[in-house]
C-alpha positions as CSV (number, residue, x, y, z in Angstrom):
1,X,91.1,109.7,88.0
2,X,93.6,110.8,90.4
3,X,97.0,111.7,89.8
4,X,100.3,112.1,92.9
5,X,102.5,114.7,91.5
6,X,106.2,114.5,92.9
7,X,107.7,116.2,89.6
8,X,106.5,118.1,86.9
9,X,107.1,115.9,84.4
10,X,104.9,113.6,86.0
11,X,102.1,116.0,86.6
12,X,99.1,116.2,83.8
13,X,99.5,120.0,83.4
14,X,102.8,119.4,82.0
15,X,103.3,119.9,78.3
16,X,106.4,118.8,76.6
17,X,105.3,119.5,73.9
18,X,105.4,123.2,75.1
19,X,109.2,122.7,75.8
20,X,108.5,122.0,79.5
21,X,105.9,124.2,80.2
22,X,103.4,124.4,83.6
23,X,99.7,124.8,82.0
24,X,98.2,124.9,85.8
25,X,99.1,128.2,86.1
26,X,96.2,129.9,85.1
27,X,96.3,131.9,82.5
28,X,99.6,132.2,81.3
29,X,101.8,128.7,80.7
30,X,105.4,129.1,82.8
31,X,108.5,127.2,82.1
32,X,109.4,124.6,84.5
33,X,112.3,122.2,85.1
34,X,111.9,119.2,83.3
35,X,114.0,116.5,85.7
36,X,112.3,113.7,87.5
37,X,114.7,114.5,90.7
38,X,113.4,118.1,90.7
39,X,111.0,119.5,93.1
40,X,107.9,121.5,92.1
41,X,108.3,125.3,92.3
42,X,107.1,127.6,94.7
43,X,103.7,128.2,92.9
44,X,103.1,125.6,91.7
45,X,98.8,125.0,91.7
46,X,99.2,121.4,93.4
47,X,102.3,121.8,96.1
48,X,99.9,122.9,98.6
49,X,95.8,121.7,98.3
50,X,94.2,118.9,95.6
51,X,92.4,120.3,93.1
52,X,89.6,119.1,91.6
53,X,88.7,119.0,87.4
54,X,85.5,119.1,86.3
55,X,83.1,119.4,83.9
56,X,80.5,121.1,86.4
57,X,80.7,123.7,89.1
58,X,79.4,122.0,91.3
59,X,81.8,121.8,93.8
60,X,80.6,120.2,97.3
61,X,84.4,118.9,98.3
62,X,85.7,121.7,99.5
63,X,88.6,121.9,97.1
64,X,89.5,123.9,94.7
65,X,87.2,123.4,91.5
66,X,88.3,124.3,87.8
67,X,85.2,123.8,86.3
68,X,86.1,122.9,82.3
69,X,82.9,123.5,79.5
70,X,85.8,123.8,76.1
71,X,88.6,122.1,75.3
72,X,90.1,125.9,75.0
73,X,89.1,126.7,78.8
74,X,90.5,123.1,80.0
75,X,94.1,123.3,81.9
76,X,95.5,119.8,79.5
77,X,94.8,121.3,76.8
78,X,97.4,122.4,74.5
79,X,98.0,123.0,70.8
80,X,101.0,122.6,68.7
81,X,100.1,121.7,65.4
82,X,97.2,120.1,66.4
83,X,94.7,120.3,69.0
84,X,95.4,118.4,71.6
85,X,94.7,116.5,75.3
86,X,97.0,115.9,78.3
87,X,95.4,113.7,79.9
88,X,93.4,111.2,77.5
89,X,95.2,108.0,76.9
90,X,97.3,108.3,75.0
91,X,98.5,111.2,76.3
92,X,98.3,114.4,73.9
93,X,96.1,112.1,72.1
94,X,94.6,114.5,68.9
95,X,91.3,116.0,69.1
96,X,89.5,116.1,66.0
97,X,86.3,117.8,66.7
98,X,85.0,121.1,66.1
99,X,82.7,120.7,68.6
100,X,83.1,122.1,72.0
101,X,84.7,118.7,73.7
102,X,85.3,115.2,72.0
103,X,83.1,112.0,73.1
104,X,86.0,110.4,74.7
105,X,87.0,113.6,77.2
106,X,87.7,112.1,80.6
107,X,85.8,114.8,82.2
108,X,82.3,113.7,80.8
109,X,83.1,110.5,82.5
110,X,84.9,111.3,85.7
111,X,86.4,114.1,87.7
112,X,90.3,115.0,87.7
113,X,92.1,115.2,91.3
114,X,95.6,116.2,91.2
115,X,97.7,115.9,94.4
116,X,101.0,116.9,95.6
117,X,103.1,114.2,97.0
């Protein structure tokens, strides 16, 4: 799966649910502008390189890896009343589970490229 980010609300580590928050800025979430038209801020994690999302460390591209194991430790995760995923279709789709990661997670199938435009 790869995503071109131009905006922050069309990037996958945006969470409107958060009230326009960035969750790719590890650890903390930061507020960001929610316009199409706007352009990414100065830190933001993808303005500069690809980086990669997966669900091993393995990491033989050369970019930046974010290795994910938990939903918790995963950068489209975010919880509001429930538990929930960024990047599953639909997005902020519910997870249901207790267990560490539900069957349908992306990551188990593919790996996660983000790219600035």
């Amino acid at each position: 799966m790869i995503y071109v980010v131009s905006a922050c609300a069309a990037c996958p580590f945006y969470l409107s649910d958060h009230g326009g928050n960035c969750s790719g800025r590890f650890p903390e979430l930061k507020p960001v502008d929610v316009d199409p038209a706007s352009t990414k801020p100065d830190w933001c994690p993808v303005s500069s390189s690809t980086l990669r999302v997966t669900e091993s460390a393995a990491n033989n591209t050369g970019l930046p890896a974010i290795a994910v194991d938990e939903c918790e430790d995963c950068p489209f995760f975010f919880q509001n009343a429930k538990r929930r995923c960024n990047i599953a279709n639909p997005k902020g789709r519910p997870i249901l589970t207790d267990r560490e990661r539900p069957v349908w997670c992306v990551l188990r199938k593919e790996v996660v490229l983000i790219r600035g435009k």
